[in-house]
N, C-alpha and C positions, 0 to 999 in steps of 0.2 A: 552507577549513580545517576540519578533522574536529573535534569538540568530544568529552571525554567524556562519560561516563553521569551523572557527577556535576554536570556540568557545563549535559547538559539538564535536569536538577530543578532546578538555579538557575532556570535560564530560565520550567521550566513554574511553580515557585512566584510568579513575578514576575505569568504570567499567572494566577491563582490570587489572586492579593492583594484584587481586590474580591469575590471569592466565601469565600472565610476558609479556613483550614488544614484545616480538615475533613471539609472536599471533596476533598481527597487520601487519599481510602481508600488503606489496608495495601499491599493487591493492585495498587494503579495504581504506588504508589512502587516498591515492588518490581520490576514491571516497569521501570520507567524507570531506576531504579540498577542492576540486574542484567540486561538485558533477558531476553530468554528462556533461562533457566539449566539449558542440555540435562544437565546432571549429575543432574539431580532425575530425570529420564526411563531408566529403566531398556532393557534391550537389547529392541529389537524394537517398541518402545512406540510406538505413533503420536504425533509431534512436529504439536505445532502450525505452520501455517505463519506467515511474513508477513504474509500476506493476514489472517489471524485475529484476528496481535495487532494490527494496524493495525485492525480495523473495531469490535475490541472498545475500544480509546484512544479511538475517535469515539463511540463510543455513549455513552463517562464524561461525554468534553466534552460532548456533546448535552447529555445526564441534568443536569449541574450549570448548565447555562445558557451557555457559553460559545459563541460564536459558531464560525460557518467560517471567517470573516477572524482572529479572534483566535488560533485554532489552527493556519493554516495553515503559517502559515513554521514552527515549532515540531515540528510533524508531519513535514513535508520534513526537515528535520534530523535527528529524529530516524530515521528510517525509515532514509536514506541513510548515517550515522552505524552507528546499534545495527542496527536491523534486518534490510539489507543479506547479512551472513552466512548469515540462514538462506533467501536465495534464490541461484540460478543467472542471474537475471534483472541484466541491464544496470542502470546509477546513471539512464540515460536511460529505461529503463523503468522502474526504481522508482518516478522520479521522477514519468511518469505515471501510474500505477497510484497513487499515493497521491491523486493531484488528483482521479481519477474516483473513488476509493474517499470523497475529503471530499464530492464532489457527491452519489453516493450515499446515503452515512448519511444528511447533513442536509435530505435530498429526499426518503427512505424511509420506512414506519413502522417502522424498527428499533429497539428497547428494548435500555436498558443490562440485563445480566443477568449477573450473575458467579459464580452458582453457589456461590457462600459456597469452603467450602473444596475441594470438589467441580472447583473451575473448571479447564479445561482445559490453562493454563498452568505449572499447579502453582505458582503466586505464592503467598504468606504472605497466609491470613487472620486476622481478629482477631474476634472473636464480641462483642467490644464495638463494633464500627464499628455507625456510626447504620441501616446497609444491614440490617446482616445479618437481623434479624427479615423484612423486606421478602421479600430475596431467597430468603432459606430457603424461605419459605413457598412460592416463585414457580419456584424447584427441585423440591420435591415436589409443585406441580403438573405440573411437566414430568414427572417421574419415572410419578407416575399415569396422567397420558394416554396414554405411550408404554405402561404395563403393558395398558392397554384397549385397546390398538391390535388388532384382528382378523390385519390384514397391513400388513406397511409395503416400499413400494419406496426402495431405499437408494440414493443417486447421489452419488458422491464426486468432486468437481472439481477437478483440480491446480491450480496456480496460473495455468497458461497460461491454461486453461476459466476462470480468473475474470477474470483481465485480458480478454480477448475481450469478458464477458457485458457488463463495464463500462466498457472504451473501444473506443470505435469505430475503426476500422483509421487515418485519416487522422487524428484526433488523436494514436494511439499510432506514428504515425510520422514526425508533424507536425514535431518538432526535427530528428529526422536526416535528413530531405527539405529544408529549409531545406539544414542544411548540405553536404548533395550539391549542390543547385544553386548554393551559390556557390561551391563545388569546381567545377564542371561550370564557369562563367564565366570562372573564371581558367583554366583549360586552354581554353575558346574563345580569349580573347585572347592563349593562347599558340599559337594556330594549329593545334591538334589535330583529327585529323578528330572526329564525333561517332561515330564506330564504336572507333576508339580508348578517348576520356573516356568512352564506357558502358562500357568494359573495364574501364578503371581504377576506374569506382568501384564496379564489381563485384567487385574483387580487395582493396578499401576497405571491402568490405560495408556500403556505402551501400544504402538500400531507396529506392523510390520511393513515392511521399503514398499508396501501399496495400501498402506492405512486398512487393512483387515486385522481381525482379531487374530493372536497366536494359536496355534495348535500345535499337538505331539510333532504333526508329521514336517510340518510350517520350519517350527523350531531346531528340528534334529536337519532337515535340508543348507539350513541357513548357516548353521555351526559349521557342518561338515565344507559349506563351501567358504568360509572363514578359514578354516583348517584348525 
């Protein structure tokens, strides 16, 4: 059951209750009540993706102390819920991609960093949040380095390129490979040959545990070591 936006700030306040209300900087409710609110973004403007707002929510929880188990389920919700829209990507790959993006952050040295009013998502700041002197400061250090920069090579990664960097092929195909072979099972016991049931769950767009299309030889290796 789909929740709405208001409905995840219940939830994330509840996880919030032993860190206190003011750890819910401007910028993070904003996201969470409005998710990403493409109307602020004028024609042509590069839109943040998914991938963005999901690693920038991990880096708050990081930043405030909250753990990867306490955000986890809360994160899946939300992502598959609000954030969802601004991908082309499956609920099954979302749903991936947010699991390898929470392993990521809280394994990474990534720093929460928002950019004050600057920040990419164009969220509501507030110049009295406890952040903001911090962050300000931690903006026009970024701002400077890039002005001394001599040269810089620029590599822009769509979303596929980052799901790849962060889940490895057999996890990111790990659920719907399960569900092919027990699709593949019941069409055994219904007497199918295996050059058939690779058809069919080619025509199912079912992948194999490395996102390849099935074949005879694919399908009869995969069973046998099923037993």
């Amino acid at each position: 059951m789909a929740f709405t936006e208001s409905q995840h700030l219940i939830k994330l306040e509840k996880i919030l209750e032993p860190k206190g209300s003011s750890k819910l900087f401007l910028c993070i409710k904003d996201l969470v009540e409005n998710g990403l609110s493409l109307s602020r973004f004028s024609i042509g403007e590069r839109k943040p993706s998914r991938q963005d707002v999901t690693q920038f929510l991990l880096t708050w929880f990081k930043y405030i102390g909250v753990t990867a188990e306490e955000c986890h389920d809360w994160m899946l919700a939300y992502c598959l819920d609000v954030l969802s829209i601004l991908s082309s990507s499956s609920l099954s790959q979302i749903r991936h991609s947010t699991k390898s993006n929470i392993k990521y952050i809280y394994r990474a040295e990534v720093a929460f960093d928002c950019r004050c009013e600057n920040n990419i998502f164009k969220a509501f700041c507030d110049r009295n949040c406890p952040l903001y002197p911090e962050m300000l400061e931690k903006y026009k250090a970024r701002i400077e380095r890039e002005a001394n920069k001599t040269y810089e090579i620029v590599h822009r990664t769509d979303e596929r390129e980052l799901q790849t960097e962060f889940i490895p092929k057999k996890e990111r195909y790990k659920e719907q490979f399960e569900n092919a072979m027990k699709v593949a099972r019941d069409y055994v016991n219904q007497g199918l040959s295996l050059k058939d049931i690779a058809t069919h769950l080619n025509k199912q767009d079912f992948k194999t545990r490395t996102g390849r299309k099935w074949t005879y030889q694919i399908l009869q290796k995969e069973l046998l070591r099923q037993g």
